[in-house]
N, C-alpha and C positions, 0 to 999 in steps of 0.2 A: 699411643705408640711408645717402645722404648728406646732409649738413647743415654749411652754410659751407664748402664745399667738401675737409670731411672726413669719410671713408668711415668708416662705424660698423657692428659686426658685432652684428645683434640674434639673440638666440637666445628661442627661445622658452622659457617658462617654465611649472611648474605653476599651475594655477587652486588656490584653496584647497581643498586636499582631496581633489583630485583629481577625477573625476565619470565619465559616459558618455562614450563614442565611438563613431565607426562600429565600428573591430575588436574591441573589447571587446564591441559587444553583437551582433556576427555568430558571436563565438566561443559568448557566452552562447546565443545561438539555437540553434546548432547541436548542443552541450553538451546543452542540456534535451529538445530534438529527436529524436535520437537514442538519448537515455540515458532520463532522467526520465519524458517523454514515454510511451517503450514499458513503462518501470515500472509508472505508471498505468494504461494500456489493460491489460496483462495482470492488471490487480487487479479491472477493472472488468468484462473481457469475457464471462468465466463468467457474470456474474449474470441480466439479461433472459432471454439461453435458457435457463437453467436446466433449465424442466422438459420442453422438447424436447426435450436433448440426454440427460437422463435416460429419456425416451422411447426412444429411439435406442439407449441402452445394454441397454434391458431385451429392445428386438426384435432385437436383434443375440444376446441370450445364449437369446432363445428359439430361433432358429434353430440355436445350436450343440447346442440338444438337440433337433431336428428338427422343432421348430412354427415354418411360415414365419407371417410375418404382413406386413400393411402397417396406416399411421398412417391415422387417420381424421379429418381440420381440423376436423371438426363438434364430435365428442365430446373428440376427444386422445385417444384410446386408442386401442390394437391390437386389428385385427380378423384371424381367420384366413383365409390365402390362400383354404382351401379349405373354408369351415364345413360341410360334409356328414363328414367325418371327428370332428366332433368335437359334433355334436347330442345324442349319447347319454349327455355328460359329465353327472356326478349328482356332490351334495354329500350329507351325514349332514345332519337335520334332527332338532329333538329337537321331539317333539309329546309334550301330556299329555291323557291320558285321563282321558274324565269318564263315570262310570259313567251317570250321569242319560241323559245325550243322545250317548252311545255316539260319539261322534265327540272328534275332536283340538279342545284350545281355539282353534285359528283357524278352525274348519270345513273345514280345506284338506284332509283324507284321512279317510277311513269306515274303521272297523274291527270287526271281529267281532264277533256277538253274545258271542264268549264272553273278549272282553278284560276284562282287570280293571286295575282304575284302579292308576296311576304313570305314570312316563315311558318311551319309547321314543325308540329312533333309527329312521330309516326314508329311504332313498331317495328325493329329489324331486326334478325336475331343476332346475338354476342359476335362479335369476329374474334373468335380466338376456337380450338379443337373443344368442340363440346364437351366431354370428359373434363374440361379442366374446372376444378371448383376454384382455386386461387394459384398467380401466379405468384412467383417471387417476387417480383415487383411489388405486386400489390399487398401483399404479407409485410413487406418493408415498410410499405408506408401507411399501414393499419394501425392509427391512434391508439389503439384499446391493446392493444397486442403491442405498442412500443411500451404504454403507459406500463404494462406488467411485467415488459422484462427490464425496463428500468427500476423499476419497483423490486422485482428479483435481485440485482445487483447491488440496489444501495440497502435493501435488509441487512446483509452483512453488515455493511458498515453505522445502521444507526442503532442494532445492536450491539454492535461495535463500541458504539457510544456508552451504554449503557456498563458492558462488561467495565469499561475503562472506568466512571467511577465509582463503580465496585473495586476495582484492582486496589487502594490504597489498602482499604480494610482487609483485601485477602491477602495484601505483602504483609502487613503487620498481626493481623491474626493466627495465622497459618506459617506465614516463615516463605521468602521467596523461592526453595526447590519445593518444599513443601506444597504449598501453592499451585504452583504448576504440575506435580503430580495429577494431586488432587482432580484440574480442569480437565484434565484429560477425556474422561467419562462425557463430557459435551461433545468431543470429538466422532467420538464414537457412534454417540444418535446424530450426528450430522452425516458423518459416511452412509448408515442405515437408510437415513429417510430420501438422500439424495442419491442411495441404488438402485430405490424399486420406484420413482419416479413416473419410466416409463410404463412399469409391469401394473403400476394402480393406474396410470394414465390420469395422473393429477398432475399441473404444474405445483399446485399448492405444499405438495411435498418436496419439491426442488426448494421452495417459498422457507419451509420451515426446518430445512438443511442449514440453507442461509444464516438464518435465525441462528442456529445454535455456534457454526463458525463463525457468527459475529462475537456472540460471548465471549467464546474462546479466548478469540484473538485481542479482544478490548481487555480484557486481563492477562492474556500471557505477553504481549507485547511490553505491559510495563513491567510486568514482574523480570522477565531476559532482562531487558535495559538495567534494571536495576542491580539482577544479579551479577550480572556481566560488570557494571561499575566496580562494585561492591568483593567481587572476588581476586582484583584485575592491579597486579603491581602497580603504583602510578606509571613508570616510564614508557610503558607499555599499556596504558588506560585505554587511549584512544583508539589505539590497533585491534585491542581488544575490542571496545566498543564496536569499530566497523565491521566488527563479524558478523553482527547484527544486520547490520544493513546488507552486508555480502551475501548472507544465507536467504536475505528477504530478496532481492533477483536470483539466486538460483534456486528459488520457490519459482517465482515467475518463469524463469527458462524452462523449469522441467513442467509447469503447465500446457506451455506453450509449446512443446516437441510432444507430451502425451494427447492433448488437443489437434495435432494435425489429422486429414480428414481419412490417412493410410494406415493413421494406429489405432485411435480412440475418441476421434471427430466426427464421427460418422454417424449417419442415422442407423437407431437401433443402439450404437454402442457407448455412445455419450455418456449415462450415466455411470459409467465406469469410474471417469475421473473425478465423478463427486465420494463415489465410495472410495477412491485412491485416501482420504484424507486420514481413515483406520491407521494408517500403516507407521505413519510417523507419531501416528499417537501413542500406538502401541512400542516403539521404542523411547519412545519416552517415561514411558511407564515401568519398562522391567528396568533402564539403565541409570535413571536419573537416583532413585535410593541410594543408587553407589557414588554420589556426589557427596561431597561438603556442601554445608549448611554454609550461606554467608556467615564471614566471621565479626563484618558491623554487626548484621544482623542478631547473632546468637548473644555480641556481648551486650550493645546498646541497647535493642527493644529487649533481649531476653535476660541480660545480669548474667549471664553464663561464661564466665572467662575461660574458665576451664575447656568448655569446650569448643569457644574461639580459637583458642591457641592450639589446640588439635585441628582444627578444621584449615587453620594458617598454616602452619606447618608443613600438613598434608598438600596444599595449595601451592606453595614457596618450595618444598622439595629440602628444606633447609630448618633448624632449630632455631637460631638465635631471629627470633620474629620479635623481639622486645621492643624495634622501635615503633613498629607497626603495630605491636597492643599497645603502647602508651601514646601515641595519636589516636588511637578509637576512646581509652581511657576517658582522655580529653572529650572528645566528642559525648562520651558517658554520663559524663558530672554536668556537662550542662544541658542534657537531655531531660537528666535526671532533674533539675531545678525549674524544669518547664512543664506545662501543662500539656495533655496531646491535643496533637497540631490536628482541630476539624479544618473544618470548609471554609468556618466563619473564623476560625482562628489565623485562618491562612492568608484571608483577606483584608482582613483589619492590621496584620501585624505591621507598621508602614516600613520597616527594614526589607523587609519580602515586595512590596509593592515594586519596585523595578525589576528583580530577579521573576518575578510572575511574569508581567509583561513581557520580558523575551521570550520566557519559555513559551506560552501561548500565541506570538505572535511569528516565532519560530515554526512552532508547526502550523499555526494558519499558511504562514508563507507555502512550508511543504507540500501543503494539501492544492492550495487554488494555486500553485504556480501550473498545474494541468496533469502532473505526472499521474494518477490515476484515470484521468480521461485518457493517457494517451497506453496507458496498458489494459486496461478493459475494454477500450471504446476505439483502437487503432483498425481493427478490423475495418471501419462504418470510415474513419480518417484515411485510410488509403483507398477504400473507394470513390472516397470523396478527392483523392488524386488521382485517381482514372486508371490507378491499377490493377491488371488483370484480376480476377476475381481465385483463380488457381495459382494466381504466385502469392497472394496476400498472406498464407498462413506461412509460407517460409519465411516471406519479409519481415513475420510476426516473428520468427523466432530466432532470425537474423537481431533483430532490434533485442529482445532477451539476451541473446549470446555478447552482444556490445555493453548490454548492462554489469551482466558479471565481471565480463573481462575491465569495465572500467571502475568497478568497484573495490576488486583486486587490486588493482594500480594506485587506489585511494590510501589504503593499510599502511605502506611505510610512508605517504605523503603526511599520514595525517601527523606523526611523531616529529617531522621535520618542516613543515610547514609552519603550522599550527589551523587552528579552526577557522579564525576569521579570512585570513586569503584564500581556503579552499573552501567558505560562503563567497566571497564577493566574485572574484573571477570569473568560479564557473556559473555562477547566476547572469553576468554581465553575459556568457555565451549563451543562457537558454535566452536570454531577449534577443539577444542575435538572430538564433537559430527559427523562433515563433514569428519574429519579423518579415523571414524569406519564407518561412511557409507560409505565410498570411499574403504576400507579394504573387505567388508561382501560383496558388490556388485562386487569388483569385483573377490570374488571367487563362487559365486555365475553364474558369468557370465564364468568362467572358466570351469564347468561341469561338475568337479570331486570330487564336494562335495553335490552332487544329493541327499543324504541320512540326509544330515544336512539341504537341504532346507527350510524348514519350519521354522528351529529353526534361520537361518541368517534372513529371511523375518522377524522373531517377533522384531530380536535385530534393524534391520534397522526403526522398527517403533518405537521402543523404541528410537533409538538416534536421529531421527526426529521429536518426543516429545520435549527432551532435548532442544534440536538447539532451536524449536520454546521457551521455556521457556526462554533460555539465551536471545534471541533475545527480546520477550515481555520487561522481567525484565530491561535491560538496553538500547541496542540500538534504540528499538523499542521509546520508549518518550521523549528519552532526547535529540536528536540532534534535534526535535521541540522547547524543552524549552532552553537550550542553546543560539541555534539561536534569541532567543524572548529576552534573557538577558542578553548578551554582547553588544547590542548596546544600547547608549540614545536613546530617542525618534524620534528625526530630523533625524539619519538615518534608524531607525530601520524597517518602513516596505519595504524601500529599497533593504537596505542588507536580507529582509525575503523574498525578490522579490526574488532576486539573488539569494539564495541558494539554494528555493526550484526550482527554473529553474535548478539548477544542480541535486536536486531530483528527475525532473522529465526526462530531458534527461538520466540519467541511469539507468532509471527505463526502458526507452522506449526501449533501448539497452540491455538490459536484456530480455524482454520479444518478444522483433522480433527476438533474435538470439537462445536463450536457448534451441530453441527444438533440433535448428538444430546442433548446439555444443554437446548436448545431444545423437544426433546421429551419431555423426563424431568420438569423443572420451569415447562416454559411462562412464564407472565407474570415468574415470578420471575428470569426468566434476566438479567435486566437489574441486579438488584439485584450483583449480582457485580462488574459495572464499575463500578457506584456507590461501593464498596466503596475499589478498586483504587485510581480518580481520588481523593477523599479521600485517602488514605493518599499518594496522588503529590502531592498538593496542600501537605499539611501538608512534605514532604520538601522540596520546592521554598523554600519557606516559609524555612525552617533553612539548608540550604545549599546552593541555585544560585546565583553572583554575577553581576552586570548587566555585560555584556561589550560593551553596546553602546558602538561607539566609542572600543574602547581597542584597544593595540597586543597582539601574541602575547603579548610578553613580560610587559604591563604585568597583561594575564589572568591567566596560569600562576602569576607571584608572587604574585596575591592569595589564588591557592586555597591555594597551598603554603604560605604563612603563617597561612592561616584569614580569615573574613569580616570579621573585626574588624581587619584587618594596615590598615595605609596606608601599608607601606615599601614606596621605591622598587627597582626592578630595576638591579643594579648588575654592571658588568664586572671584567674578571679584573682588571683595573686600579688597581680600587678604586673608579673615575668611575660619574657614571650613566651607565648604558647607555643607555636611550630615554627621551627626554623624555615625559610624562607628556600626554594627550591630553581637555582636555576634566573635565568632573564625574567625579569621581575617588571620588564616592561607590558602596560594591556594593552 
C-alpha cells in the first residue's frame, strides 16, 4: 500500500489461531465424502433389509437343492413355484391316547378300538397353506441362514481389519490424499459385485462386495483421521476432527432412508444400495487431486518444505505460516534421528507403552460399548421390543436422524469442553440408557405385563435414542482424535495402524456373534456392554489426558512423563522446544 508517498509491502498475517477457509474446508468435505462417509453407509446399509435379504439367501439355497420358489409381500415368505409337487409333504405329530374317548387329546385323528393309552407319532399333513415353502418365522430362526448373514456383515469388518494394518504403510508410502485416491478403485468392484447380486442369484457376491468395503474402509478411515489431524489449525483440531465422525452418521442416515422398504428396501431392488457405494467413490476421485497434500506429511516423511509451505498456505488462506513450518521443522530433526517406526518398534518403545494402551483400549471401548450392534443389528433389537414390524424402518431412521443431529451438537462442544468430559458423561448415559433397556425388555419378555406393552416398546426407543446421543457426543469422535494426538509424527500413523486393527477386530467380533448372543440370553445381552463401558469409564478416569488444545509435542510429553508431569517439551538444545498453548491443566 502507499502512504505519504511511500510504498509499504503488507503481508498478510495469521488470525489468532488460525480458523476455516474456503480450501481447508473443501479439502475436509471431500476427505469425509469419500472416506468417512462410505464408512458409515456400509455400517448402516445391512440393517433395514435385513430380513429381505435374508429372504433372498434362503430361496437362493433352496433352489440350489432344486425347490424353486418366489417371495410373497403379503406374508414375507417363500412360496413354491409349483405347489402340486409338494401337497403330500407330511410332518411327525405326537398325539396321546385316551383310552376313555378312544381318540388323540386334540380330537384331530380316530384310532382303533384296540389302541392302548401312551403316545404315538403319526403322519399329518403341514398346517400351514400348502404352497408355502418357508415362512418368515422360520427363515428368522434358520441357523445356516443367520450363520451367513452374520458372516455377510462382519466380512466388512474383519476385512476391515486387515485394510487397517495396511493403512500405516499406505499413509507413508503413498502420502494421506494420495492414498486415498489411490483405494478408491476397491470401491468400485464393491458397488459392481454388490449390483448384480441378485441378477447371478449368488449371496456370495454380496459376500465378496463386503470383502472389498472392508479394505476400503480399514484404510481410508485411518488415512481421513490422519489427514483431517494433519491439515487442521490446532484451535480448531478437534472440530475438525468430528467431521469425521459427523460424515460417519450421515453415512448411516442416508443408508438408513435409502434402505426403507418404499425406496430401495424392497425385494428385487435391494441391491441398489450396494451399488450406491460407486458414487462417492467416484467424487472422491475427480475432486480430491485438487486437495493439499498434508503439509506434516510432504515435510516430515517427505523433506519437501517447499512444498509444505505451498500446501499450508493454500490451507491457512494466509502467508506468514512460519510458525507452523518451524513446529513440523522440530517434529523433522527428530524424525529424522530415529529409525521407522515398524510394529515391533512401536511396541518395544516403552515411552509409547501407555500412549498405545489408550489408543487401543479407546477403540476397544468404541467398538464393544454395542454401537455397531445397535446400527446394523437394530432392526432384530426393536423386534425384540415388540415393535411393529412396518414401523421398525422409520424408527431405524428416526434413531440415524438423532445420530447426526447429536453429532452436530458435539463440533463446538468439543473446543470448549474438552475430550475427557464429553468421554466420561456421555458414557455414564449409555450405561444408563443399556440399563432401562435391559429392565423394559426384559419384562416385556416375561408376559405379564402384556397390557403395558406398547408403552415399554416407546420407553425402549426412547432410551436407544439416548444411548445413540451419548455415544455420537463423546465416544463416537474422540477415540479417532485422541489416537491422531498422543502421538508425534514418526510414530503416529503406526500407532493409528495399530489401534484401529483393534477397532476393527471388535468390531468383527461384535458383529459374527451378537445375534447369536442375542439369542442364547436375550434381555440380558445388554448387560455385557454395561459391563465393558464401566470398566472404560473408570480407565479413562485414571489415564486419558485432556489434549484439547495443546500442541503434538506438548501431548506426547505429558503422557510420557505421567498425568501428574507439568514439564515442558524440550529440544536437543536444551531450549524449549514449543511454547506451551493455553490451560496446561490434564
Amino acid at each position: 500500500m502507499e502512504q505519504n508517498g511511500k510504498l509499504y509491502v503488507v503481508q498478510k498475517t495469521a488470525p489468532e489461531g488460525g480458523g476455516m477457509t474456503k480450501w481447508l474446508f473443501f479439502s475436509i468435505s471431500v476427505c469425509v465424502f469419500g472416506n468417512s462417509f462410505l464408512y458409515g453407509y456400509n455400517i448402516g446399509v445391512v440393517n433395514s433389509p435385513a430380513l429381505i435379504i435374508k429372504t433372498f439367501y434362503s430361496q437362493v439355497y433352496l433352489a440350489r437343492d432344486g425347490i424353486e420358489t418366489v417371495f410373497n409381500p403379503q406374508d414375507k415368505g417363500l412360496h413354491y413355484v409349483d405347489p402340486a409337487r409338494y401337497v403330500n409333504t407330511t410332518t411327525p405329530a405326537v398325539v396321546v391316547v385316551d383310552n376313555n374317548s378312544n381318540t388323540t387329546a386334540d380330537n384331530s385323528t380316530a384310532l382303533s378300538d384296540n389302541s392302548t393309552k401312551g403316545t404315538y407319532a403319526v403322519e399329518t399333513t403341514t398346517v400351514r397353506p400348502v404352497s408355502m415353502a418357508k415362512t418368515e418365522t422360520e427363515i428368522n430362526e434358520d441357523n445356516f441362514i443367520e450363520l451367513l448373514w452374520s458372516l455377510t456383515v462382519a466380512l466388512f469388518v474383519f476385512f476391515g481389519m486387515v485394510g487397517a494394518f495396511a493403512s500405516g504403510r499406505v499413509a507413508d508410502y503413498f502420502g494421506r490424499k494420495k492414498g486415498m485416491i489411490i483405494i478408491t478403485v476397491l470401491m468400485f468392484f464393491a458397488a459392481m459385485f454388490g449390483g448384480i447380486t441378485t441378477i447371478a442369484k449368488s449371496p456370495e457376491c454380496l459376500m465378496i462386495s463386503r470383502i472389498f468395503v472392508g479394505l476400503h474402509n480399514g484404510v481410508s478411515v485411518s488415512l481421513a483421521s490422519l489427514y483431517l489431524a494433519e491439515i487442521s489449525p490446532r484451535s480448531i483440531r478437534g472440530a475438525v476432527g468430528t467431521c469425521h465422525q459427523l460424515f460417519i452418521t450421515v453415512g448411516i442416515l442416508w443408508s438408513q432412508v435409502l434402505g426403507l422398504p418404499d425406496i430401495s428396501g424392497g425385494w428385487g431392488v435391494w441391491p441398489w444400495l450396494f451399488a450406491f457405494n460407486a458414487l462417492p467413490a467416484l467424487a472422491c476421485l475427480v475432486l480430491f487431486p485438487l486437495c493439499p497434500e498434508s503439509p506434516r506429511y510432504l515435510l516430515i516423511k517427505k523433506a519437501d518444505e517447499d512444498g509444505a509451505k505451498k500446501a499450508l498456505v493454500k490451507l491457512r488462506g494466509y502467508d506468514n505460516v512460519e510458525e507452523e513450518m518451524e513446529e513440523m521443522r522440530v517434529e523433522a530433526r527428530r524424525a529424522s534421528s530415529v529409525e521407522q517406526f515398524t510394529l515391533k518398534k512401536l511396541l518395544t518403545t516403552p515411552e509409547l507403552k501407555l500412549p498405545i494402551i489408550i489408543a487401543c483400549t479407546l477403540q476397544v471401548a468404541q467398538q464393544w460399548s454395542g454401537i455397531n450392534a445397535a446400527m446394523s443389528y437394530s432392526t432384530f433389537i426393536f423386534k425384540q421390543a415388540t415393535i411393529p414390524e412396518n414401523t421398525i424402518p422409520y424408527v431405524i431412521v428416526g434413531q440415524g436422524a438423532v445420530n447426526v443431529l447429536a453429532t452436530i451438537v458435539c463440533v463446538p462442544l468439543m473446543e470448549k469442553l474438552g475430550r475427557r468430559p464429553l468421554l466420561i458423561f456421555p458414557m455414564c448415559g449409555m450405561v444408563i440408557s443399556f440399563l432401562v433397556l435391559t429392565i423394559c425388555l426384559t419384562l416385556l419378555q416375561s408376559g405379564d405385563y402384556d397390557d403395558s406393552k406398547k408403552i415399554l416398546g416407546i420407553v425402549c426407543i426412547v432410551v436407544m435414542m439416548t444411548y445413540i446421543i451419548g455415544f455420537a457426543v463423546g465416544l463416537g469422535p474422540i477415540p479417532f482424535i485422541v489416537c491422531g494426538e498422543i502421538f508425534r509424527q514418526e510414530p503416529r500413523a503406526a500407532a493409528m495402524s495399530l489401534s484401529l486393527a483393534f477397532n476393527w477386530i471388535c468390531n468383527f467380533i461384535l458383529m459374527l456373534s451378537f445375534r447369536f448372543i442375542q439369542k442364547a440370553i436375550e434381555s440380558y445381552t445388554y448387560l455385557i456392554f454395561i459391563v465393558i463401558l464401566v470398566a472404560a469409564i473408570i480407565f479413562i478416569v485414571i489415564f486419558v489426558p485432556e489434549t484439547k488444545n495443546k500442541t503434538f509435542d506438548e501431548i506426547a510429553q505429558s503422557i510420557a512423563f505421567g498425568r501428574g508431569a507439568r514439564r515442558p517439551a524440550f529440544n536437543e538444545n536444551g531450549g524449549e522446544e514449543l511454547q506451551p498453548m493455553g490451560d496446561q491443566k490434564i
